[in-house]
C-alpha positions, 0 to 999 in steps of 0.5 A: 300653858304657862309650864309648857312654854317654859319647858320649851325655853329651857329646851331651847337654851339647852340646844343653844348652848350644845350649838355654841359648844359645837361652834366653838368646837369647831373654831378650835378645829379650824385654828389648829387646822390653821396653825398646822397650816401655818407650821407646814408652810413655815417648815416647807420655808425652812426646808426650802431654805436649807435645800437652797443653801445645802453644799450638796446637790440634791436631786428629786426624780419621779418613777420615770427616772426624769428630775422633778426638783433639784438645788441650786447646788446641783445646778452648779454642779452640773452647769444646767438650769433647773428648767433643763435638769426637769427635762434630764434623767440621770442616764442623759448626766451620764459621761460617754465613756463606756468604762465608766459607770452610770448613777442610773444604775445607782438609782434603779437598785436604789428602788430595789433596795430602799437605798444606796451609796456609790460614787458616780461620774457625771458629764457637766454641761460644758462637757467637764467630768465630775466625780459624785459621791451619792447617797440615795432613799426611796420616797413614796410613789416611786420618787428617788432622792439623792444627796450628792457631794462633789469627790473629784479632787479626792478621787484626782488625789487618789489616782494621782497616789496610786500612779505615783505608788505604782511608778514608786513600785516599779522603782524600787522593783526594777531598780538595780540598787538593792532596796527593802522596807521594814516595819517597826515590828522587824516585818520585811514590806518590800524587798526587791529583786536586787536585793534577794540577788545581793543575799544570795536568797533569789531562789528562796520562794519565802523571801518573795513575801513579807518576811520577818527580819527578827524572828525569821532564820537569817541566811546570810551573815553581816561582817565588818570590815576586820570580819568580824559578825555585825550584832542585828541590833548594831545594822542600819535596817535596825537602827533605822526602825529605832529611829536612828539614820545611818549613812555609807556603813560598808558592811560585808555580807557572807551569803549562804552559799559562801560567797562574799559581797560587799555594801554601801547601807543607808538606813532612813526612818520613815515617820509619820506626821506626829514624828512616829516612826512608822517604818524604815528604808534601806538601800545597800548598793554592792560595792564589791567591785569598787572594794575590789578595786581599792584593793587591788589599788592598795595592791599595786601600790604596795608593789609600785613602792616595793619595785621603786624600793628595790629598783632603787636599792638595784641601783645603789647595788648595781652602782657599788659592784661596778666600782666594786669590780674595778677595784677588783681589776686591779686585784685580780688582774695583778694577781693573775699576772704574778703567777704567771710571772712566779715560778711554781715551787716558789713559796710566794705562789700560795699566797698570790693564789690565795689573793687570786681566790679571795677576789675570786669570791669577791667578784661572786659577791660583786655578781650577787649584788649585780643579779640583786640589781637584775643587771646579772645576765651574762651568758645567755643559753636556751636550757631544759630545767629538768636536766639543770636541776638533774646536773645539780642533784648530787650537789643539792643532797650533800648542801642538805641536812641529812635528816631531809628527803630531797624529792624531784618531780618533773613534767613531761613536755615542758618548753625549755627557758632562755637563762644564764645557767650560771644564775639558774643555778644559783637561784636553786641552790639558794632556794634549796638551802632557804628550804633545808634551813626553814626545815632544820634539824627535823624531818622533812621533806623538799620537792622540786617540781618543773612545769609549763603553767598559764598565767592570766594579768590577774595571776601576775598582778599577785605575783612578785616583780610583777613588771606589766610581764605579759600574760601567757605559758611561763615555765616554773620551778618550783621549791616546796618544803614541809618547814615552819612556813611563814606568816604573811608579814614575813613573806612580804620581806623575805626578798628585801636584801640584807633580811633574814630570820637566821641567827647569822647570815648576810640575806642576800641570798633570796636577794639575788634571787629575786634580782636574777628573776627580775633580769631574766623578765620572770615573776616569782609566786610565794605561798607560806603558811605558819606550820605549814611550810612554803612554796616558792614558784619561780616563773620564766618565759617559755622559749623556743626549743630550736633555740637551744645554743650550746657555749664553747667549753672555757679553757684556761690556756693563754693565747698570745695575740700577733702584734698591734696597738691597742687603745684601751680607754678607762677612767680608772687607772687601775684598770689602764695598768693593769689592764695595759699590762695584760695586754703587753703581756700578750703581745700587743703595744698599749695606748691608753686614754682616761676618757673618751676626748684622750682617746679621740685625740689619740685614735684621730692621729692615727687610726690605722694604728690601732687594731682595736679599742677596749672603751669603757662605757661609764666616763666623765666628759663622755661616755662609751657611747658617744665615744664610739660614734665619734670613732666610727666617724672616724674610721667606719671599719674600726674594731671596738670591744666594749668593757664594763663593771655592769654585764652585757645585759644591762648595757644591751638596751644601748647599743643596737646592731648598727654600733658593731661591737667586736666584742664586751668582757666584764671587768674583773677580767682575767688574762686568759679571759682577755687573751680569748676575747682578743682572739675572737674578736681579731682573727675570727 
């Protein structure tokens, strides 16, 4: 009994100890199941923690799409309550707008997918749009959590770039200024239509697309201003992508078809914030027309300083042949009246007829310098060019060198011009023996052409004498000859008086040219090239066929006036000698006046006396004018011939109709020339 009993114990004990085993088991269970209790509160406090203070909002909604947990960063984002969020799905945050889209599409495809990113509008509760960027996974039993980072300044930023990038666009597309953006690598990035119209490549379809500037076959060609080409390296769009600014560099650009036009660049890089520079800008306006502009003011003023050279050289010219030609009176006039005095045979007539003929060439000269001066107007006809130019042939071949070919070619139709034939022929002889002499001893060739020819403001502006003539049909002569011709240097001074190229000569010829010209309200064209030859184009206005006048055949008889008393009026005495003998010598008594108070004085004791005055018109104390108006105050009816070193044209300006001038003789003037001015004047 006593072994059973304890084979019971041990039993026990052993059962005991499994039970104490199992109880500690169990124990342990318990306290880990207690820990992990513990850990998972502590993990849901961090989580809590970290969802409270989380930037982002966070949302939480079930498979109905409704919030079942949201942050306090959703509620700010937002401007609800989270009580009033567990109420909201994202359909009722979405803005009313209908273009815009909603996050409950985002949230939809996210339990499609598994999940998603978009950006999203949502409507705040007072009524404020604001922008989310959302992240989105898919939790068990169909609950949606999204993360969600308020985007709205940035996308505010961004549509703020884009407008500005936009109107920056426009601008440079629609402006008129000429624009291109490069890149480093020589990559054109924009180029704008002013631009593609400045290089003349508007209808190229490859210049609508980035080109590159460096590698692509350029169609035009960049000149500095002596035109020579700019090296790509050395233009500002190059420079610029070096890093270099550039400011006002006037370039000239020769585009593809052959045009030219001139720009203003500026050349700008573009850097980044680390001061590389990431791209270039250029603006080039056109400029051609201001250029053409500065060069037509270069022009005018060349030609205000070559008119105010030469009116002033006219002056001095016209000044010295008026004294030149009372002198000349003086000569010629004693001349003239001792051979009328001498009898023929006598020895003594050939030298008083070479007098006679040195004063004679004198006067010529004197009437040079007065057509130099454009004061040498003195009978004035309405002539046809072809018949003055055919009346001369014969005198323009001999006055040529025999080994050149004199050819004339003549428009049909042409107006006739109102000149002094006497200086159109002068103005031809001296432009053929200028293109006989540019010829020389060589074969060649000289045609003179007449024609009718329209000639626009911009045409004259060219144009030598160019004195505000106005535009219209101007009839030419013309001279051109296959000579040496000329370089522009020597174009530009071959109307100066006493130049010339020759080896001897007194350059007053194409002088007096120009002078004639100037009097007779024409321009003249010169066109000469080095080994080329010159053409020489003399313009003169149009006048009225009807016009035509033909002059009284000159005669050298001496018709004796029938008595009366003459006041012949002159300061100098010279002229009151012999021009008062002439005037007895034809019949006449002579009162003379040194200026015009003597000869007031003189009239005022007894104007019926007088049958005419000869009055000077330059005179101290006062002059031809005022004098005649004091004499017709005198005697209304009183008869006045004017006298003059200058000619009739120039003083036409100071008297008008209303002066009634009986008559103007250009001083020298010769017996003959008197007796027949008196004749006209008195008795007819």
């Amino acid at each position: 009994m006593a072994d059973e009993s304890s084979l019971k114990q041990d039993d026990l004990l052993a059962e005991l100890a499994q039970l104490r085993k199992k109880v500690a088991s169990f124990e342990e269970v318990d306290n880990a199941r207690l820990s992990a209790e513990d850990a998972l509160r502590e993990a849901e406090r961090r989580f809590r923690v970290y969802v409270s203070n989380a930037p982002e909002a966070i949302f939480v909604a079930d498979a109905s799409g409704r919030f079942v947990d949201v942050n306090p960063a959703a509620c700010r984002m937002t401007g609800y309550l989270a009580e009033e969020l567990f109420d909201m799905t994202m359909t009722d945050l979405a803005p009313s707008e209908d273009q815009l889209p909603s996050g409950s599409e985002h949230i939809d495809s996210v339990r499609e997918t598994g999940t998603g990113i978009g950006e999203y509008p949502i409507a705040r509760k007072d009524g404020g749009i604001v922008w989310l960027s959302m992240s989105a996974v898919l939790l068990e039993r169909g609950r949606v959590l999204a993360f969600c980072r308020d985007v709205t300044e940035r996308r505010e930023a961004e549509e703020q770039l884009a407008r500005l990038q936009y109107l920056l666009d426009a601008v440079i597309a629609q402006s008129s200024i000429p624009m291109t953006v490069a890149l480093p690598d020589g990559t054109l990035e924009i180029i704008n239509e002013a631009c593609r119209e400045l290089l003349g490549v508007a209808d190229d379809p490859e210049w609508r697309r980035g080109l590159n500037l460096l590698t692509h076959p350029i169609s035009w060609k960049h000149l500095d201003a002596d035109g020579n080409e700019i090296p790509l390296d050395k233009l500002p769009i190059t420079r610029a992508m070096a890093g270099e600014a550039s400011c006002n560099v006037e370039i000239c650009i020769l585009r593809k078809d052959g045009s030219r036009r001139w720009a203003s660049v500026d050349g700008v890089p573009i850097r980044n914030s680390r001061g590389e520079v990431i791209a270039s800008f250029v603006a080039f306006p056109d400029i051609t027309e201001r250029k053409e502009a500065e060069r037509q003011r270069v022009q005018l003023e060349a030609q205000i300083q070559q008119a105010q050279k030469l009116e002033s050289l006219g002056v001095l010219a016209g000044g010295i042949a008026h004294d030149f030609n009372n002198l000349l009176m003086g000569i010629l006039g004693n001349a003239g009246l001792a051979l009328m005095d001498v009898d023929p045979r006598s020895p003594i007539r050939e030298a008083l007829m070479g007098i006679e003929t040195a004063a004679l060439r004198a006067k010529e000269l004197t009437g040079q310098m007065l057509a130099y001066s454009g004061r040498g107007r003195f009978v004035i006809e309405v002539v046809d060019l072809p018949e003055v130019v055919e009346s001369m042939l014969h005198l323009l071949e001999v006055s040529i060198s025999k080994t050149v070919i004199l050819r004339t070619d003549f428009a049909q139709g042409a107006p006739p011009v109102e000149v002094d034939i006497t200086q159109l022929r002068q103005i031809i002889m001296n432009l053929i023996t200028n293109a006989s002499e540019a010829i020389g001893d060589r074969s060649g060739t000289i045609r003179i052409s007449t024609g009718v020819t329209f000639c626009d403001r911009s045409y004259l502006q060219r144009t030598f004498l160019d004195d505000d003539l106005p535009e219209g049909e101007y009839t030419y002569l013309e001279v051109s000859d296959t000579g040496h011709g000329m370089d522009p240097d020597t174009t530009a001074r071959i109307f100066e008086p006493f130049f010339t190229t020759k080896f001897s000569g007194r350059g007053l010829g194409l002088a007096a040219v120009l002078g004639i010209v100037r009097g007779h309200r024409g321009a003249i064209d010169v066109h000469s090239e080095p080994g080329r030859g010159t053409t020489i184009r003399v313009l003169l206005p149009t006048a009225d066929p009807a016009d035509r006048k033909h002059r009284e055949p000159s005669g050298d008889s001496l018709a004796l006036g029938a008595g009366g008393t003459v006041l012949l009026v002159d300061d100098e005495e010279t002229v009151r000698l012999v021009g008062g003998r002439m005037l007895q010598r034809l019949g006449y008594q002579v009162v003379t006046a040194r200026d015009g108070q003597e000869a007031l004085e003189a009239f005022r004791k007894d104007p019926d006396r007088f049958v005419c005055v000869m009055l000077d018109q330059t005179m101290p104390r006062m002059d031809g004018r005022e004098c005649l108006q004091r004499l017709r105050q005198i005697s209304p009816n009183v008869r006045v011939i004017l006298s003059s070193g200058y000619s009739a044209e120039e003083l036409a300006s100071r008297y008008t109709e209303d002066d009634m001038l009986a008559g103007f003789i250009q001083k020298p003037y010769s017996p003959s020339g008197l007796a027949k001015l008196l004749r006209k004047a008195l008795y007819s």
